[in-house]
C-alpha positions as a printed Julia matrix, in Angstrom:
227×3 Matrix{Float64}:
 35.9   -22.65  -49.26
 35.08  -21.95  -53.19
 33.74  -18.47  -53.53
 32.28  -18.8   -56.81
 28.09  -19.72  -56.91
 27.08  -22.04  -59.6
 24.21  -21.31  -62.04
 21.31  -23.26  -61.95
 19.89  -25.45  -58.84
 21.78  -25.12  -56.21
 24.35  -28.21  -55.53
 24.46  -29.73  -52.36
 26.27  -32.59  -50.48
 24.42  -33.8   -47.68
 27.2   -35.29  -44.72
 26.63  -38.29  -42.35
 28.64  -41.25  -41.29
 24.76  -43.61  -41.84
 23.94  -43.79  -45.49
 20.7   -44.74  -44.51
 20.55  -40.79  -42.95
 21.88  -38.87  -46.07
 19.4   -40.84  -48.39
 16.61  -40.27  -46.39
 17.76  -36.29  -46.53
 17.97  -36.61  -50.36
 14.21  -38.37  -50.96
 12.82  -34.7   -48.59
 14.16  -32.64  -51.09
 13.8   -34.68  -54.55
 10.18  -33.29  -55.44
 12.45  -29.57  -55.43
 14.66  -30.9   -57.5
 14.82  -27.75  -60.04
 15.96  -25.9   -57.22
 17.88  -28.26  -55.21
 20.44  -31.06  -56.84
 21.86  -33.21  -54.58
 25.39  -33.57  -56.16
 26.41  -36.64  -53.56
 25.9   -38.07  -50.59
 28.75  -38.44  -48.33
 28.76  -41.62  -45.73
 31.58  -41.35  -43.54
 33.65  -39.85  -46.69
 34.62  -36.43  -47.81
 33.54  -34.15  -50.08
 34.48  -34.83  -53.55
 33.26  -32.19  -55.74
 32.72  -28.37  -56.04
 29.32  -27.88  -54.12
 27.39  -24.98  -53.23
 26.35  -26.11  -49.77
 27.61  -28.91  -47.9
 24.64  -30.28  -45.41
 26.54  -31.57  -42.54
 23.72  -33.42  -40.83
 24.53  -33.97  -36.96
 22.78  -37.66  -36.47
 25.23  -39.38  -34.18
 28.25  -37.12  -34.89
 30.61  -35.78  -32.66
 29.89  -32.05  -30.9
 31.32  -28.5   -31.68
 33.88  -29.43  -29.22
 35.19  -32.72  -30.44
 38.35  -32.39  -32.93
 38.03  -35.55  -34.45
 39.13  -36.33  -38.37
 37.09  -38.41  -41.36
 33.98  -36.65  -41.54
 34.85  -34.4   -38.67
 33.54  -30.36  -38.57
 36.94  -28.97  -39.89
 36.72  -31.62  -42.98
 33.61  -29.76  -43.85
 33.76  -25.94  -42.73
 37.62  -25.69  -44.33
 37.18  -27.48  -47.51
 37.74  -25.7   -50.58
 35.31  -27.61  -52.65
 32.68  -26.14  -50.26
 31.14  -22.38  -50.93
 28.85  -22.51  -47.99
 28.42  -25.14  -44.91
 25.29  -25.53  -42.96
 24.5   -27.32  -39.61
 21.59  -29.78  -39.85
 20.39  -30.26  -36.25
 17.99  -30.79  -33.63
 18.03  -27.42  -31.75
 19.37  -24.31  -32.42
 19.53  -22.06  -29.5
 21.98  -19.5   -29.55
 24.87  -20.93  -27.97
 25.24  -23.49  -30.46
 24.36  -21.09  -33.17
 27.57  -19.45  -31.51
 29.48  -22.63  -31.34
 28.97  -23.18  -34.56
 29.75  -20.26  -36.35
 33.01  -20.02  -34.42
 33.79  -23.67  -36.19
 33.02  -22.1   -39.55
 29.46  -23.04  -40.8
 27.44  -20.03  -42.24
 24.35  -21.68  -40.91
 22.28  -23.66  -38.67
 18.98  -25.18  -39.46
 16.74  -26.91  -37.91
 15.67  -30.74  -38.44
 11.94  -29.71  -37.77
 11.66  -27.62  -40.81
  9.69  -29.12  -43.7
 11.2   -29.88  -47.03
  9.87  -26.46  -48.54
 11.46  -24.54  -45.8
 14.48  -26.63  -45.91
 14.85  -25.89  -49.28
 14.42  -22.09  -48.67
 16.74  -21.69  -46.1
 19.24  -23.04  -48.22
 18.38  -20.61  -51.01
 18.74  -17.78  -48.27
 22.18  -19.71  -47.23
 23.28  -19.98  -50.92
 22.58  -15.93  -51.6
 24.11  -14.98  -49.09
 20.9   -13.34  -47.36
 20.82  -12.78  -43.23
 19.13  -16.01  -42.1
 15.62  -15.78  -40.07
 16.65  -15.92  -36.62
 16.74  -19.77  -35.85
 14.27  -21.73  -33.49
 13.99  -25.49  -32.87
 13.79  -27.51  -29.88
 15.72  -30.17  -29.12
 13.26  -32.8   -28.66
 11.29  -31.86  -31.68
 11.68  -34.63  -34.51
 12.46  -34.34  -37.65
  9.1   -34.21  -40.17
 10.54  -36.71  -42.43
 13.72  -38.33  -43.61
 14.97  -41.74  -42.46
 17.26  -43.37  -39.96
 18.21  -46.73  -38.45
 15.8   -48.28  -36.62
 12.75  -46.41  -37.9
 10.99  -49.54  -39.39
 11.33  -51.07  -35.86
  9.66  -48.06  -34.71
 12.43  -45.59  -33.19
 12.11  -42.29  -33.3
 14.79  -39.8   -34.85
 16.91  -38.91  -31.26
 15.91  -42.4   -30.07
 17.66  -43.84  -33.12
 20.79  -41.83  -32.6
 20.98  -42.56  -28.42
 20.82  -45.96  -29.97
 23.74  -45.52  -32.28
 25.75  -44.04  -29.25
 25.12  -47.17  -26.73
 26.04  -49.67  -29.65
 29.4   -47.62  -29.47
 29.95  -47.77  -25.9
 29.45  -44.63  -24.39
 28.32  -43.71  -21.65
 24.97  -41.38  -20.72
 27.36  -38.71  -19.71
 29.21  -38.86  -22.55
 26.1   -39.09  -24.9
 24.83  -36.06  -22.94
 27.58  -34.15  -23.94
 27.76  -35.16  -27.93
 23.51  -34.57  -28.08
 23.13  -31.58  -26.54
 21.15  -33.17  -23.66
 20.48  -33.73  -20.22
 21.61  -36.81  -18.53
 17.31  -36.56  -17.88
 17.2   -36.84  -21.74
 19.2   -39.67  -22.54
 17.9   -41.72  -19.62
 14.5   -41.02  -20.96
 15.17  -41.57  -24.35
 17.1   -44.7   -23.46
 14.05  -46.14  -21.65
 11.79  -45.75  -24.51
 14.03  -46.99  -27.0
 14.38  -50.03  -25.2
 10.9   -50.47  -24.89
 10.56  -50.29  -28.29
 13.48  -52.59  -29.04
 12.28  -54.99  -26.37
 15.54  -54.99  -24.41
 16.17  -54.46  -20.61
 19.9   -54.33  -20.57
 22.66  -52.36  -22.14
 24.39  -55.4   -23.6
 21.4   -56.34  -24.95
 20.84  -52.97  -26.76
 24.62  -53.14  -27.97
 23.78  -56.22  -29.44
 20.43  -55.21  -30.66
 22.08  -52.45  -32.81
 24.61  -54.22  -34.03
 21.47  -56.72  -35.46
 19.88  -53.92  -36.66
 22.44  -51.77  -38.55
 23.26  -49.16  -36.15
 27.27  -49.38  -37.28
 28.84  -46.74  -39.68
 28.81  -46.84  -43.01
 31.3   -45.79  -45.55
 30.23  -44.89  -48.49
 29.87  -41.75  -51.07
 26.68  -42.18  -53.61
 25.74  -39.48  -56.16
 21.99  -39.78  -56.96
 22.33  -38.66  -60.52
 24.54  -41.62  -61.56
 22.37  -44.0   -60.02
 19.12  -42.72  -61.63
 20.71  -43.48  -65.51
């Protein structure tokens, strides 16, 4: 990782393999833009720039456990372009607080923070300050942002159980990459497909592959779009 801070806002990359998901992290924290510039957003692609923080946001990616390449945890955490890394997810109890300090990020923050305490915890992250001690649940959803399926009327962690079927795994296996119980996921799957108006799990594969629940690959920097 780069050691040096830069002056001014702080720079950030925000990380996801939906492009839909790393916008929708970029439109929270535009209104702080004089403290916060996103310097790109990263679909499925690596870093490609010196950034303060890189915002590795864990929508549908693989756990602390999976070694996996592309926009895997070590692509992140051991890239020199990168001061600081921070975990963007849904809980934080201590264990994966553990977990993921042992992979290399220097924090974990919680998707139910609001864009004002996002954007504080990030200052804290980019100074270097001891971090609050971290709270979240793992049900809680995320106050705003975007994801697939939201204008069909998914939540958040439906969305990304979603995501996970259209791939093919299984509830134990998208137990294990969530976080959650095999409980969970059922759950979650039966609401989502209530929403979606599906009964079966081919027709939920085929339902997100309608509705854009396949990776994208893409790297956008806001500030070149907005000349």
């Amino acid at each position: 990782m780069s050691s040096a801070a830069s002056p001014g806002p702080i720079t950030v990359a925000v990380v996801n393999d939906f492009e839909l998901v790393v916008r929708g992290v970029a439109a929270m924290l535009q209104p702080y833009a004089d403290r916060v510039t996103i310097a790109e957003l990263d679909a499925n692609v690596g870093v490609s720039q010196d950034v303060d923080i890189a915002l590795y946001d864990t929508f549908s990616m693989p756990n602390l456990e999976e070694p996996v390449t592309g926009n895997g945890v070590e692509d992140v955490t051991h890239d020199p372009k990168v001061r600081r890394t921070v975990l963007y997810t849904w809980g934080t109890d201590p264990a994966l607080v553990a977990k993921a300090r042992a992979r290399g990020f220097d924090a974990t923050l919680a998707k139910n923070l609001d864009a004002l305490e996002l954007v504080e915890a990030l200052e804290r992250v980019h100074a270097g300050l001891p971090m609050l001690e971290p709270s979240g649940d793992p049900a809680a959803e995320p106050r705003t942002g975007d994801w697939p399926g939201r204008r069909e009327g998914l939540t958040a962690r439906e969305a990304e159980i979603v995501v996970l079927v259209t791939e093919g795994l299984s509830n134990n296996e998208i137990a294990a990459r969530t976080y959650l119980s095999i409980n969970s996921v059922k759950s979650y799957i039966r609401t989502a497909y209530r929403t979606m108006g599906v009964t079966t799990r081919s027709q939920a594969i085929l339902w997100g592959i309608d509705h854009g629940f396949a990776r994208d690959r893409a790297r956008i920097r806001p500030q070149a779009e907005a000349r």
